[in-house]
N, CA and C atoms as a LAMMPS dump frame, in Angstrom:
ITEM: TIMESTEP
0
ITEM: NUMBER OF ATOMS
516
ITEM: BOX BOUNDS ff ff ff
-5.0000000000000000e+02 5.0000000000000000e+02
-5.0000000000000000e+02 5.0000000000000000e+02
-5.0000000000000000e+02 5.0000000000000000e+02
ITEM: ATOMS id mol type element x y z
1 1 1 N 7.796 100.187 -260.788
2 1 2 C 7.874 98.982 -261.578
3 1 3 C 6.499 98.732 -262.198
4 2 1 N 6.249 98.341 -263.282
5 2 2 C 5.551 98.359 -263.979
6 2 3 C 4.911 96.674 -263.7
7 3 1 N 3.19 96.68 -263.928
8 3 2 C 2.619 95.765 -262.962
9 3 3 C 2.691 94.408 -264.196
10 4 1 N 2.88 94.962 -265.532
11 4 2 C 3.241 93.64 -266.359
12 4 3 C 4.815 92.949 -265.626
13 5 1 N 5.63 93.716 -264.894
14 5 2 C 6.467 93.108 -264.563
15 5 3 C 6.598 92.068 -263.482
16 6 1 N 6.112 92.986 -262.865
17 6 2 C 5.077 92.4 -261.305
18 6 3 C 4.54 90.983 -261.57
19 7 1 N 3.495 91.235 -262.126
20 7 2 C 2.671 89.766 -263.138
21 7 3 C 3.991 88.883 -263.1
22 8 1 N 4.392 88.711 -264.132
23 8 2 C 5.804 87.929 -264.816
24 8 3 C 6.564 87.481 -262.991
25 9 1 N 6.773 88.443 -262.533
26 9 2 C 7.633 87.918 -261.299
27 9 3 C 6.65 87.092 -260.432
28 10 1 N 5.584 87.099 -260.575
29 10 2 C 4.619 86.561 -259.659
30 10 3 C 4.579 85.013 -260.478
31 11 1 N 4.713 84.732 -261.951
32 11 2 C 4.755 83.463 -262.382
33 11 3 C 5.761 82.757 -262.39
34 12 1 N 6.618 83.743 -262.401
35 12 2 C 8.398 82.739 -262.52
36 12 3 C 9.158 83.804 -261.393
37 13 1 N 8.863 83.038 -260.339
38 13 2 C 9.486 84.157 -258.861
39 13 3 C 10.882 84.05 -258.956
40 14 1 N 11.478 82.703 -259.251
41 14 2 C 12.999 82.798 -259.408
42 14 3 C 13.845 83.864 -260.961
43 15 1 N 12.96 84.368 -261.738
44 15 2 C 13.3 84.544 -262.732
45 15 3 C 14.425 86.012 -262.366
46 16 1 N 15.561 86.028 -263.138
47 16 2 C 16.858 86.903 -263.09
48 16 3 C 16.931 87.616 -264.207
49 17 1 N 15.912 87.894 -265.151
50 17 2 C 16.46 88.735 -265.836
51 17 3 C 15.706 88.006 -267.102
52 18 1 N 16.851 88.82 -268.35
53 18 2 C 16.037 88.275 -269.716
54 18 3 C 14.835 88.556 -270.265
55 19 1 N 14.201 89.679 -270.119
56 19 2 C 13.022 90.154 -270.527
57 19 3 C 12.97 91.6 -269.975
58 20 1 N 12.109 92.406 -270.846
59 20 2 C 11.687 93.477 -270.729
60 20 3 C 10.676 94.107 -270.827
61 21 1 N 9.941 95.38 -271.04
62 21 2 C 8.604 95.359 -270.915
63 21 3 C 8.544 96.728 -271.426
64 22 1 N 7.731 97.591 -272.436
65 22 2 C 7.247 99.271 -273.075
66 22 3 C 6.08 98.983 -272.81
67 23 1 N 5.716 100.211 -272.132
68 23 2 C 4.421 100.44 -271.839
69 23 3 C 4.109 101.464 -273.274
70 24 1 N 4.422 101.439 -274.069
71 24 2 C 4.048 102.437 -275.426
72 24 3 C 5.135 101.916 -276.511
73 25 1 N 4.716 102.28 -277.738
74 25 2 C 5.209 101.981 -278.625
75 25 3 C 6.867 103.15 -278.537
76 26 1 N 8.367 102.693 -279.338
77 26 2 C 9.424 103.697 -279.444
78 26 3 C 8.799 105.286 -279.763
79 27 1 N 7.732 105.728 -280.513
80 27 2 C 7.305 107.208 -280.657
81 27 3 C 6.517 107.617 -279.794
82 28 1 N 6.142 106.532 -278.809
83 28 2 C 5.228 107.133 -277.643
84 28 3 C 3.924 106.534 -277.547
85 29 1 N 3.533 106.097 -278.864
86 29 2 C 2.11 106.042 -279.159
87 29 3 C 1.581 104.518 -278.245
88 30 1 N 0.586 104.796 -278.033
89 30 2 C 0.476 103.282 -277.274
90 30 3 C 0.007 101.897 -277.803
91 31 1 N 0.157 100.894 -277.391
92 31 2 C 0.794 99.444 -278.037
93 31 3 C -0.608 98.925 -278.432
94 32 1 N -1.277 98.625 -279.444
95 32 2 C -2.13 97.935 -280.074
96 32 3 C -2.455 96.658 -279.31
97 33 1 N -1.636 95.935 -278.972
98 33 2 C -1.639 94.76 -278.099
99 33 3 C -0.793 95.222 -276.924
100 34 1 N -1.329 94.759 -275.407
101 34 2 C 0.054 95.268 -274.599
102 34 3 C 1.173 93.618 -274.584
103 35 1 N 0.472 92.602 -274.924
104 35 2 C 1.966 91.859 -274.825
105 35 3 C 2.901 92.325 -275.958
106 36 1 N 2.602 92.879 -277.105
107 36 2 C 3.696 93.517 -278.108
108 36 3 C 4.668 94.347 -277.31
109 37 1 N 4.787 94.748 -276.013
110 37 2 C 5.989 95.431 -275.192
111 37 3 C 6.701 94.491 -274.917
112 38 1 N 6.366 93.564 -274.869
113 38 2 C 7.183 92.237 -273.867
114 38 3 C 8.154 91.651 -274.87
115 39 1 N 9.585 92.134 -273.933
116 39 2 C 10.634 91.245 -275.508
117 39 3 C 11.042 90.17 -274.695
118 40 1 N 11.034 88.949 -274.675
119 40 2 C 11.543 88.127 -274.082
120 40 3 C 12.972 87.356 -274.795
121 41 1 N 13.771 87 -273.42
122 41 2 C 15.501 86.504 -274.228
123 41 3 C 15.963 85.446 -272.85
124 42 1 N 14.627 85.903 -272.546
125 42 2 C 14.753 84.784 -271.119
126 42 3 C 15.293 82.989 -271.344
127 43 1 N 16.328 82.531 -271.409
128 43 2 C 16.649 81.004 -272.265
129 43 3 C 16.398 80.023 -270.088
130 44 1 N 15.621 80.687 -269.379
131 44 2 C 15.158 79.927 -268.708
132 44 3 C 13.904 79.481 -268.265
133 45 1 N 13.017 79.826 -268.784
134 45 2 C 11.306 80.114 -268.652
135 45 3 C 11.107 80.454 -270.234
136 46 1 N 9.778 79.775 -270.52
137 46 2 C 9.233 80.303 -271.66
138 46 3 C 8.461 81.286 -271.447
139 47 1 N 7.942 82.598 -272.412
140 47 2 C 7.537 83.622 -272.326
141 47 3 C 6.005 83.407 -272.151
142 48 1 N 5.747 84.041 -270.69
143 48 2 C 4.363 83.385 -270.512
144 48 3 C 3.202 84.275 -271.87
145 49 1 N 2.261 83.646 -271.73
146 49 2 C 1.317 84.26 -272.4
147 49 3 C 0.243 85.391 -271.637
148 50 1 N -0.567 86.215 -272.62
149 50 2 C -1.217 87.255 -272.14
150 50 3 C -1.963 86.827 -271.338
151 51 1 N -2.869 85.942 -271.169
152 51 2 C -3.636 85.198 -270.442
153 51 3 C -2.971 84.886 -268.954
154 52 1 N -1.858 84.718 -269.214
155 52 2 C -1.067 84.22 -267.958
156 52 3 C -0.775 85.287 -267.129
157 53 1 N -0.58 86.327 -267.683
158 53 2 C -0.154 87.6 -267.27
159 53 3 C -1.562 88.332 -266.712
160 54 1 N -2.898 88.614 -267.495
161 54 2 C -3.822 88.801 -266.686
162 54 3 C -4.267 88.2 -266.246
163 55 1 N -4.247 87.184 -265.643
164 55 2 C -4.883 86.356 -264.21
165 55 3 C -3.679 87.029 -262.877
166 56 1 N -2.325 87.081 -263.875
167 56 2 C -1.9 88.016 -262.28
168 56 3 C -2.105 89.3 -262.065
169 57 1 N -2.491 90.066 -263.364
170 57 2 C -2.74 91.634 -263.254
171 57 3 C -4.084 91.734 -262.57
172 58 1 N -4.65 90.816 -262.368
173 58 2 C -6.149 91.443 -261.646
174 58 3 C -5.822 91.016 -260.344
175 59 1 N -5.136 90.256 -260.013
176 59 2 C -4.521 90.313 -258.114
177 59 3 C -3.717 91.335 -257.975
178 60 1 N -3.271 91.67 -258.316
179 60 2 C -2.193 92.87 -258.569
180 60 3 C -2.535 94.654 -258.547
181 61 1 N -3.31 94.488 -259.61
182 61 2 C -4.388 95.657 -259.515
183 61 3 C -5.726 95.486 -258.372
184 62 1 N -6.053 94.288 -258.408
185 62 2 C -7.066 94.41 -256.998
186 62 3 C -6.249 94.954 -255.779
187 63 1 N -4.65 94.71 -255.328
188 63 2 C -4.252 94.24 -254.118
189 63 3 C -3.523 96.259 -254.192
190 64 1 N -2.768 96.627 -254.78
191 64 2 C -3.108 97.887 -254.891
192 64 3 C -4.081 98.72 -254.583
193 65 1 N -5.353 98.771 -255.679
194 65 2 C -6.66 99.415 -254.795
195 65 3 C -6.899 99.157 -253.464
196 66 1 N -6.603 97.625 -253.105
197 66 2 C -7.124 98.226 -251.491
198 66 3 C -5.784 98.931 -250.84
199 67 1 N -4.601 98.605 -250.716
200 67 2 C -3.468 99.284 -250.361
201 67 3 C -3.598 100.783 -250.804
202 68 1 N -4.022 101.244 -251.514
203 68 2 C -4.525 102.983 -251.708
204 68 3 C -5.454 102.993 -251.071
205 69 1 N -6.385 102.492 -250.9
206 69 2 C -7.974 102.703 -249.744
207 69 3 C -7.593 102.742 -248.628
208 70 1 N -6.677 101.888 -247.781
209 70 2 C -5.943 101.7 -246.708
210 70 3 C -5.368 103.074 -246.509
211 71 1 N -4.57 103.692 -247.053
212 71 2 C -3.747 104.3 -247.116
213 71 3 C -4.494 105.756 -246.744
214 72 1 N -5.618 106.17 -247.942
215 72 2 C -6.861 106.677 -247.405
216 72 3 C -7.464 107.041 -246.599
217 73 1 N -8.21 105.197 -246.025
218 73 2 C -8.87 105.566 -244.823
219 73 3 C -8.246 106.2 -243.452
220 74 1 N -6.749 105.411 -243.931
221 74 2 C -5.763 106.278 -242.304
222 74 3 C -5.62 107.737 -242.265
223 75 1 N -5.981 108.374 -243.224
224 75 2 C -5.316 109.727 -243.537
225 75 3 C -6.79 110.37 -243.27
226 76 1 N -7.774 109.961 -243.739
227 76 2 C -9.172 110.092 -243.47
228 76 3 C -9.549 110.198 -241.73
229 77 1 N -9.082 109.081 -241.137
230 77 2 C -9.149 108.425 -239.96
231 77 3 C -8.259 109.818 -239.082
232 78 1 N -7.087 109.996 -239.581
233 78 2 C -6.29 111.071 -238.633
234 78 3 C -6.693 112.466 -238.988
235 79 1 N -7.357 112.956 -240.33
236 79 2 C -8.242 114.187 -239.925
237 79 3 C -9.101 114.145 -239.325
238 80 1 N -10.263 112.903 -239.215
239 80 2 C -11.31 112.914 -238.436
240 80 3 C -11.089 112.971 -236.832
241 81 1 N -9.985 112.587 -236.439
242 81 2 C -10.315 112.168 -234.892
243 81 3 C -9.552 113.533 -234.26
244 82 1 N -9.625 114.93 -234.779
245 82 2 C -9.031 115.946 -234.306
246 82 3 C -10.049 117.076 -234.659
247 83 1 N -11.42 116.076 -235.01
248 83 2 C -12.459 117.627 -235.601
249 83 3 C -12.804 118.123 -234.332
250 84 1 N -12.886 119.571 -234.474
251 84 2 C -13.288 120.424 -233.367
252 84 3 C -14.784 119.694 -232.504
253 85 1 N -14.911 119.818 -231.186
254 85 2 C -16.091 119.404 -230.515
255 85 3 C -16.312 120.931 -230.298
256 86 1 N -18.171 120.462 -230.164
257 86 2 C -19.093 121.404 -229.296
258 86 3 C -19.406 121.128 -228.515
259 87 1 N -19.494 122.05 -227.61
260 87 2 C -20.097 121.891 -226.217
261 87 3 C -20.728 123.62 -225.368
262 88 1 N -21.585 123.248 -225.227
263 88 2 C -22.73 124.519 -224.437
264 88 3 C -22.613 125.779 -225.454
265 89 1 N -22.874 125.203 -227.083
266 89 2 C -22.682 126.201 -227.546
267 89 3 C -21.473 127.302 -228.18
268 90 1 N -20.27 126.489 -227.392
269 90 2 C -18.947 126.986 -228.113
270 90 3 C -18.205 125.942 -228.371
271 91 1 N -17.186 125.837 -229.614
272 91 2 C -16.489 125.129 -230.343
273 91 3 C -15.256 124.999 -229.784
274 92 1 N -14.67 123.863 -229.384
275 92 2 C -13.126 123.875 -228.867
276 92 3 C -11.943 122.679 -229.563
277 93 1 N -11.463 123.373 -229.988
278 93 2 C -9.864 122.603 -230.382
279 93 3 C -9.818 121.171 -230.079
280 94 1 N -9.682 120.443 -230.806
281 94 2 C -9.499 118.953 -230.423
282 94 3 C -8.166 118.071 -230.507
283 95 1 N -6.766 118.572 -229.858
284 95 2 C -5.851 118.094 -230.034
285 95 3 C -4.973 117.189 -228.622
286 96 1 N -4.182 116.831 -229.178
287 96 2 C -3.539 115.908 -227.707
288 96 3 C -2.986 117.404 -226.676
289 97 1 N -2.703 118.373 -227.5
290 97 2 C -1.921 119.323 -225.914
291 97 3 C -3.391 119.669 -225.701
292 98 1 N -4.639 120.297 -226.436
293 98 2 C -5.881 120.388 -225.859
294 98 3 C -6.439 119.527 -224.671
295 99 1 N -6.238 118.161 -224.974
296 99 2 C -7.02 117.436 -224.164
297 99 3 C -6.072 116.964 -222.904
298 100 1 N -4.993 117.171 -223.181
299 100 2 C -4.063 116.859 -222.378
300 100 3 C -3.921 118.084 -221.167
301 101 1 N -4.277 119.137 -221.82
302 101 2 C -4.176 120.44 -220.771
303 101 3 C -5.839 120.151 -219.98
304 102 1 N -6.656 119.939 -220.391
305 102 2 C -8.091 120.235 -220.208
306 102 3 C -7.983 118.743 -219.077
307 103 1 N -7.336 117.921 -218.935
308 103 2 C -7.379 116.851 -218.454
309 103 3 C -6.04 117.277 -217.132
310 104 1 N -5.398 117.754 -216.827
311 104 2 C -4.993 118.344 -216.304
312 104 3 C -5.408 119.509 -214.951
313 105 1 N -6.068 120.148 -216.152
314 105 2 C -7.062 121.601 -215.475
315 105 3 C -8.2 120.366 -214.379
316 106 1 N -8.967 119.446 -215.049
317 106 2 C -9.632 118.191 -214.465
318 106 3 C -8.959 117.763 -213.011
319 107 1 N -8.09 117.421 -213.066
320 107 2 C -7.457 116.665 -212.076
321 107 3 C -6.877 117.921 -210.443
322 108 1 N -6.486 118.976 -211.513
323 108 2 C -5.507 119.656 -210.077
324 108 3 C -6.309 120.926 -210.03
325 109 1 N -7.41 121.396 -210.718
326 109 2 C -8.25 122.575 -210.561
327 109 3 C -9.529 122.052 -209.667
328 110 1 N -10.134 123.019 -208.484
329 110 2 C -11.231 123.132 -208.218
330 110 3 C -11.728 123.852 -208.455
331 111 1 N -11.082 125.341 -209.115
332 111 2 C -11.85 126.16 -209.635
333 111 3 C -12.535 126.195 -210.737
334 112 1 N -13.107 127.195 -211.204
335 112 2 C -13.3 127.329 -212.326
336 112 3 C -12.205 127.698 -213.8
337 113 1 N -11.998 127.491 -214.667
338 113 2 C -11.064 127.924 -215.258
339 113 3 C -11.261 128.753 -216.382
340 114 1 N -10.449 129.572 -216.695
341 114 2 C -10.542 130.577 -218.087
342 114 3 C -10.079 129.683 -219.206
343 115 1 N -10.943 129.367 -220.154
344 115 2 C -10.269 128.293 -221.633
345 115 3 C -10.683 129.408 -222.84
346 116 1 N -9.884 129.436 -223.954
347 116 2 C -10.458 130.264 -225.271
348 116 3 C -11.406 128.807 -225.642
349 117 1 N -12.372 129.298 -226.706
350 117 2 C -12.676 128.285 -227.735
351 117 3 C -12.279 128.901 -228.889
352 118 1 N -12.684 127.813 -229.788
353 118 2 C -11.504 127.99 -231.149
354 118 3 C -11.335 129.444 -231.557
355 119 1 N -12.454 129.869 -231.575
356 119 2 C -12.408 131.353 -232.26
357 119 3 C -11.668 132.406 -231.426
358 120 1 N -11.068 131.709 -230.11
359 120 2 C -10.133 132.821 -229.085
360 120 3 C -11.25 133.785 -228.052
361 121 1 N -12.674 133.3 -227.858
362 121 2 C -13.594 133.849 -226.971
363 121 3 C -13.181 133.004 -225.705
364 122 1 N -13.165 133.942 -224.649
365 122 2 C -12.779 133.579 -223.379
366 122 3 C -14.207 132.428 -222.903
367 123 1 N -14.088 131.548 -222.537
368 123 2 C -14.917 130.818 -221.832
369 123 3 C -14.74 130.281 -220.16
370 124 1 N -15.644 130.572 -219.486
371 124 2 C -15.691 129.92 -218.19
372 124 3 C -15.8 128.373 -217.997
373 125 1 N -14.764 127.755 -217.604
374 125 2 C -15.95 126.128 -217.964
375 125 3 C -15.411 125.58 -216.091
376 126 1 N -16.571 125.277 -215.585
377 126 2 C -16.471 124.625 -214.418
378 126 3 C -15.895 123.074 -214.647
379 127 1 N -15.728 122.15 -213.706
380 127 2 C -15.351 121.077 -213.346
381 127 3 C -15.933 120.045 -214.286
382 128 1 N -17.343 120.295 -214.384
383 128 2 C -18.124 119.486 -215.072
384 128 3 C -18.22 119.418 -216.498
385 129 1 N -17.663 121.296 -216.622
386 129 2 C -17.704 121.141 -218.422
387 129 3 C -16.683 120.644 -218.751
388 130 1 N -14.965 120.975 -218.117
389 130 2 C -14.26 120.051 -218.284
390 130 3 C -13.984 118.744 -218.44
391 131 1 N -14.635 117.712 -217.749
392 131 2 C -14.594 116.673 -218.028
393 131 3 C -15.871 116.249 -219.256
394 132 1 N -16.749 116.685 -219.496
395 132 2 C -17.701 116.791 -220.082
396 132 3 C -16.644 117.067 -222.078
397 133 1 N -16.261 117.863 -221.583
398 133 2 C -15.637 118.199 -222.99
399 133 3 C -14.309 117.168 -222.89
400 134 1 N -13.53 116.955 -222.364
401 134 2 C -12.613 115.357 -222.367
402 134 3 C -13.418 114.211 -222.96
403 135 1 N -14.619 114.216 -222.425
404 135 2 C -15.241 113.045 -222.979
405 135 3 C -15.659 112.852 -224.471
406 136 1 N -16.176 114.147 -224.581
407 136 2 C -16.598 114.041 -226.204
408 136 3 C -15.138 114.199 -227.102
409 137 1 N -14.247 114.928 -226.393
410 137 2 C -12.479 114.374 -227.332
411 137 3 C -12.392 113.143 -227.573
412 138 1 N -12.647 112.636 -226.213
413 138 2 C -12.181 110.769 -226.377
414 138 3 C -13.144 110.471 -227.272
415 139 1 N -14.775 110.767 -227.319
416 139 2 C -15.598 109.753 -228.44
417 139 3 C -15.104 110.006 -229.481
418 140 1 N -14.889 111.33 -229.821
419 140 2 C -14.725 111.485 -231.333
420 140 3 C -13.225 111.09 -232.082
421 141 1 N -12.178 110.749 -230.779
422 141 2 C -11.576 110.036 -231.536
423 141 3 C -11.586 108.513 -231.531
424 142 1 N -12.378 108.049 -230.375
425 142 2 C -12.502 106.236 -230.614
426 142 3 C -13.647 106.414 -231.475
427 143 1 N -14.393 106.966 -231.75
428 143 2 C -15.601 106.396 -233.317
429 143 3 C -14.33 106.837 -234.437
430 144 1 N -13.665 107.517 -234.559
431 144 2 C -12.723 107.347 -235.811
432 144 3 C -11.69 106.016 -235.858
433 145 1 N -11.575 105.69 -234.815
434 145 2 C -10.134 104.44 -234.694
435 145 3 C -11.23 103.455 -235.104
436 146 1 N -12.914 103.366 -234.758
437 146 2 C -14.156 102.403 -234.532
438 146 3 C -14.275 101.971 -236.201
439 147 1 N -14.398 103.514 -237.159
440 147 2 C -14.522 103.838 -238.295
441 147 3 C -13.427 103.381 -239.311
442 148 1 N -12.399 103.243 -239.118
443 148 2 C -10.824 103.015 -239.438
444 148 3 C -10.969 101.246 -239.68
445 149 1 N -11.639 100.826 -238.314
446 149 2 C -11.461 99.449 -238.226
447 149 3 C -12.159 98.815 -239.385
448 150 1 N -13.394 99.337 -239.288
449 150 2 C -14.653 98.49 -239.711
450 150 3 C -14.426 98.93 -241.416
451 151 1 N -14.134 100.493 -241.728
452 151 2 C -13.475 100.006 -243.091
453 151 3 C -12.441 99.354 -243.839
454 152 1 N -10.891 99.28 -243.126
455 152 2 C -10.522 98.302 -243.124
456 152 3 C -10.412 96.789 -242.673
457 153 1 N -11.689 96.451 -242.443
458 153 2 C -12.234 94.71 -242.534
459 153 3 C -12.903 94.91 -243.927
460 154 1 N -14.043 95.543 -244.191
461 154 2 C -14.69 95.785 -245.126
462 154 3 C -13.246 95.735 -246.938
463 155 1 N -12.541 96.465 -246.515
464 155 2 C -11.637 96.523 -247.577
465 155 3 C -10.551 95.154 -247.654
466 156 1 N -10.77 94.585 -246.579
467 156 2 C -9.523 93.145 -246.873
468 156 3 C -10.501 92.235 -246.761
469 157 1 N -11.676 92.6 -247.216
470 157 2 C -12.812 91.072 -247.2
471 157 3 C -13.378 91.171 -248.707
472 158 1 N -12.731 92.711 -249.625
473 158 2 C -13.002 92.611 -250.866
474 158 3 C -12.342 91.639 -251.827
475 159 1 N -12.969 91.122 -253.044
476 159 2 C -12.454 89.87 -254.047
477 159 3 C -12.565 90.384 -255.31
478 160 1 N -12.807 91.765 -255.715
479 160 2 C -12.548 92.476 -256.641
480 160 3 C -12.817 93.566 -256.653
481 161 1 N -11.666 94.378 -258
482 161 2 C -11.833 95.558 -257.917
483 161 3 C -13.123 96.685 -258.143
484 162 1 N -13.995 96.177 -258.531
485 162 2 C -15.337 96.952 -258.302
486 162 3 C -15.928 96.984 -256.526
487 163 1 N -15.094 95.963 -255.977
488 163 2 C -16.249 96.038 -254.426
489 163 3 C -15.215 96.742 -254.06
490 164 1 N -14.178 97.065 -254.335
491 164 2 C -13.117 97.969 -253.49
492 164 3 C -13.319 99.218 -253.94
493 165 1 N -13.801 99.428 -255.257
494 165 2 C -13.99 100.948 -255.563
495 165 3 C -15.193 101.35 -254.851
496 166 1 N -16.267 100.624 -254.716
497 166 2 C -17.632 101.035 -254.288
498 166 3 C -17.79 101.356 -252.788
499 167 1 N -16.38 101.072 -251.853
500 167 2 C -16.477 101.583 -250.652
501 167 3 C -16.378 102.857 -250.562
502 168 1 N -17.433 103.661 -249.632
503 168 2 C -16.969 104.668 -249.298
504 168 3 C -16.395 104.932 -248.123
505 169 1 N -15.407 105.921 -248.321
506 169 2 C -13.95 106.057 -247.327
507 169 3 C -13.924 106.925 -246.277
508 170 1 N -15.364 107.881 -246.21
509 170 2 C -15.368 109.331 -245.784
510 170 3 C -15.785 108.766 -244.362
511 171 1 N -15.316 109.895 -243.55
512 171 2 C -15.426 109.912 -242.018
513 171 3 C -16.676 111.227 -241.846
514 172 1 N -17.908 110.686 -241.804
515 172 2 C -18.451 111.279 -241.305
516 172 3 C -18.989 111.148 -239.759
């Protein structure tokens, strides 16, 4: 739906109909004025004016950008909290059956155990590296849920669309 429509429903919420809206002229070309799309036949509301219409297109278009940033940061947020950890020098897998097995091996192993790291090299990891490597799983995914938060406050405390573009979204 097109956000001149949006606008219009946001001024006359009861409105049923009777108007329409081209985002381009009948050959394609685009509209010299954009209220020249707007045919109005509406015989219950008068046809608001352009003015009326952008005071709602900039809530509209603001409230979008952050709903795409949102959208973003979660997707941002769920690659980050699965990046591989290091530990003593080798790289290991950061997933729920990872940490879930390694937390496991923790609890009912006294031995030592055989783990690959990512690259499939056999590693020894005692008791200590085990839990040692659980731990840095858990940080690196609570600083992403930490990261998630604090940009979305940052993004629903924006009041226009320039402070919403100027966030940056990246999970480092």
């Amino acid at each position: 739906m097109s956000n001149i429509i949006k606008a219009i429903q946001e001024i006359y919420p009861d409105i049923q109909g009777g108007f329409s809206y081209w985002e381009t002229k009948y050959n394609g070309s685009p509209l010299t004025n954009p209220i020249d799309g707007l045919r109005w036949e509406n015989a219950e509301h008068p046809k608001p004016t352009w003015a009326d219409i952008e005071v709602k297109l900039a809530g509209i278009n603001l409230q979008e950008a952050k709903n795409t940033k949102l959208i973003q940061i979660k997707a941002n947020r769920k690659q980050s909290t699965y990046l591989p950890v290091e530990y003593n020098g080798s790289t290991f897998t950061n997933s729920e059956v990872a940490g879930n097995n390694l937390q496991a091996a923790d609890k009912y192993s006294e031995e030592p155990i055989n783990w690959l790291d990512i690259d499939g090299n056999l590693v020894i990891l005692s008791k200590i590296d085990i839990g040692n490597i659980v731990r840095l799983m858990m940080n690196t995914r609570s600083l992403g849920y930490f990261k998630e938060a604090q940009l979305k406050a940052s993004i629903k405390a924006c009041t226009t669309l320039a402070e919403v573009e100027a966030i940056n979204i990246t999970f480092e």
